[in-house]
Phi, psi and omega in degrees: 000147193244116189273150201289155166290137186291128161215064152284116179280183190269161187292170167298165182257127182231195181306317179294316213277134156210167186294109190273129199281355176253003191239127150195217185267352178253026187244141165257160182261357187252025175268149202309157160280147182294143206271169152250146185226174193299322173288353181273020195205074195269333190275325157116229174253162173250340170259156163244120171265096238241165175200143172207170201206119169293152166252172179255167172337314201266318167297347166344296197281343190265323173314292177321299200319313211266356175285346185283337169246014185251321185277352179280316204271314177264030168282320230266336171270353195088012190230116203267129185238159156213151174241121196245095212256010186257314154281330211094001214253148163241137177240159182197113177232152167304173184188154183318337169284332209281117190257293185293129180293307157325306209319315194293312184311305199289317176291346157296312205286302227282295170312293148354300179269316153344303174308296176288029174051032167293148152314160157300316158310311185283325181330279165354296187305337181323304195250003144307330202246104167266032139262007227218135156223189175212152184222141190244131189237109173283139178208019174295299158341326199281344196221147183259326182268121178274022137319293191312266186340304140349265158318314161269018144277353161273332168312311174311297184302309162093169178302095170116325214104032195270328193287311189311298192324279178344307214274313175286017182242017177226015196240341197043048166223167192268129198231124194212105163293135168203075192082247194258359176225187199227113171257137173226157185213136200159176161310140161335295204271321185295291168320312176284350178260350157273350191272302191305009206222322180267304170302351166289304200294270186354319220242013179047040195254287177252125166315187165270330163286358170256357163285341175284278193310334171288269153025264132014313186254346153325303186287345154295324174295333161310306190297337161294112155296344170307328189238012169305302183288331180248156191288145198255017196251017147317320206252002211247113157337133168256185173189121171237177203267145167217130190309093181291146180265172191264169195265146184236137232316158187276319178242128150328086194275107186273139186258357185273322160322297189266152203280135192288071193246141166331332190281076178338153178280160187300136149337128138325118199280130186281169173297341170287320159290317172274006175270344176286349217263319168257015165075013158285336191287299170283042180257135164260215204272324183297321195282348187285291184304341203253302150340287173300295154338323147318284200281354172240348141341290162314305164277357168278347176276340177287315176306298181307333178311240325230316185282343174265003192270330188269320172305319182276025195256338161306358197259324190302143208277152148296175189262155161246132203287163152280131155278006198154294209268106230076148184310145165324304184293309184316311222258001191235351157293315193277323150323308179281005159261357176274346171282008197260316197253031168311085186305168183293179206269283243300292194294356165270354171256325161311292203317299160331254177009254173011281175359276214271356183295293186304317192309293195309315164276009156260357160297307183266012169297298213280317173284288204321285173342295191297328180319277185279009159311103185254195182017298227254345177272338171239054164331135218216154162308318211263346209261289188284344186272007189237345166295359194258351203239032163252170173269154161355288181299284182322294184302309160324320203271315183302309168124342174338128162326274187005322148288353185287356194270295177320302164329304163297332165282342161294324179290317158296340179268349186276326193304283196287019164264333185270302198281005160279306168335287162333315187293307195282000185273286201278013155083341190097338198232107189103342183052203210302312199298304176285354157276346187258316194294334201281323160336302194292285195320310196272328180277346152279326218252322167311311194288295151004280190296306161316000000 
């Protein structure tokens, strides 16, 4: 039977390549390796051989639970583990029992997935199954911003997990996203269209779903015998590179505009230029510091002006209007001190405020003042009619008009005591004036006499 032409060509040919007798066109390479048992190997191993692996931190406590079936499974192989929770490490060596020379590979593979946070169960299967293999796929490497990187790891997976699904069920493997790598477990064939879907994603070259969809037309096209023989790469998505156009700039620089000269534009001047340029440059460090002390002197006194120029615009007098009054020259002096001192709209409006702040409380001075004014000072009707059925005292005390009469005969009878008092002091003849000279006289004539 004549077998189809490859159609990859063949390599070059060099000094090393020559013909192996085990290799030819009726082998296939992707069949499972063969299992071995205790009888093809009855002596067992004579050398020993080890693998170890770290785990992070955080897997401890699920370690400790699941190791004990984990040490169970690869006692049934011949292959002796250890957990080392003070370094971190899981080890796994051969021992005088390990009839499969593979075994130790697998409990490496095994250790491998136990680390990237597979079940222990899903683990397992690594070695009940010599058709199962596993691949750990690094992608930390692949995106330099963990913005990006973030984001097309979510990609991978898709809404809900639904793309992850998509993939192990056309891929017929277990696919488990973790930090920084992809644990995946399957077939040969399964693992490489799985690596290739994630590393497409990671490197932003192909979404996923569309590799979910080349995937999806393959396996339909498998099931035709019909399409065995023939190229699938009609039915198959193509995805070529295409040229984005850029986007364009918001301003538009017309270049017809600006003057066509031979000449570069100017330097920019460094900080080293404008200081020689303002003579700072030769300061030494006291004249520098003494410079700077100054200049914020300077502006702390300006500020206080200025905060003391807003306290005192509330102080400012109003202005006062002409009534009239004065001469033409006078009224036209006065105008020109009112444009010299016109205060700014801000202090005539404070000033205004003030204003109208005093009126108003002397408006309420003057209704209190009328407020408490009493009784006896407004007489009422109602005042005399209840002063005519009081006594004198009584009605005075009450505050009643009624009293005002009494009052007035008291202010009159004090009247006529002091000038009976005038009379008898000055003897009749001069009154009050000629009793004071006679004063005068005797306190002279005293002096006199001492």
């Amino acid at each position: 039977m004549r077998s189809l032409p490859s159609p990859h060509p063949p390599p070059k040919k060099t000094q090393h390549d020559k013909p192996k007798p085990w290799d030819h066109d009726g082998i296939d390479h992707w069949q499972p390796v063969p299992a071995c048992t205790a009888e093809d190997n009855p002596s067992g191993m004579l050398e020993e051989s080890s693998f170890a692996t770290l785990f992070p931190r955080y897997r401890e406590r699920y370690l400790r639970e699941a190791w004990p079936a984990v040490t169970r499974a690869l006692k049934e192989r011949g292959v002796a583990c250890e957990l080392n929770l003070v370094e971190g490490t899981m080890t796994v060596r051969t021992t005088r029992k390990t009839y499969d020379p593979y075994a130790v590979v697998r409990a490496r593979d095994l250790i491998k997935l136990l680390a990237r946070s597979v079940p222990a169960p899903q683990a397992l299967k690594l070695l009940a199954d010599d058709a199962l293999q596993c691949d750990v796929i690094k992608i930390g490497g692949l995106v330099r911003s963990k913005p990006r990187f973030v984001k097309r790891r979510a990609r991978l997976l898709g809404p809900g997990g639904s793309t992850l699904k998509a993939l192990e069920l056309l891929t017929g493997c277990y696919v488990l996203v973790q930090g920084n790598t992809v644990a995946a477990m399957g077939p040969f064939k399964g693992l490489k269209a799985c690596r290739r879907v994630v590393e497409d994603c990671l490197r932003n070259a192909v979404h996923p779903i569309y590799h979910v969809k080349a995937l999806m037309i393959r396996r339909e096209l498998a099931k035709d015998p019909a399409m065995a023989g023939e190229s699938w790469d009609r039915f198959l998505p193509k995805f070529k590179a295409k040229n984005v156009k850029r986007r364009k700039p918001l301003k538009v620089r017309d270049r017809k505009a600006a003057e066509d000269t031979p000449f570069p534009p100017a330097p920019v001047p460094s900080k080293a230029d404008l200081q020689i340029e303002s003579g700072e440059y030769f300061l030494s460090g006291r004249q520098r510091r003494e410079r700077a002390e100054a200049a914020a002197a300077e502006q702390q006194e300006r500020r206080a002006g200025e905060a003391r120029a807003r306290r005192d615009a509330a102080f400012v007098a109003p202005r006062e209007e002409d009534e009239g009054g004065g001469g033409g020259g006078g009224g036209e002096g006065a105008r020109r001190a009112q444009q010299q001192q016109q205060p700014r709209s801000q202090q005539q409006q404070a000033g205004g405020d003030v204003r109208a702040l005093a009126a108003s409380l002397k408006d309420k001075a003057g209704r209190d003042k009328a407020a408490a004014r009493p009784a006896s000072a407004a007489p009422t009707a109602r005042g005399e009619a209840l002063a005519a059925y009081l006594s004198p005292a009584a009605a005075e005390a009450a505050g009643f008009g009624g009293g005002g009469g009494a009052s007035e005969e008291k202010k009159k009878k004090k009247k006529e005591k002091k000038e009976e008092e005038g009379k008898e002091g000055g003897g009749g003849d001069g009154g009050g004036s000629g009793s004071g000279k006679k004063r005068r006289r005797r306190r002279e004539g005293g002096g006199a006499s001492e």
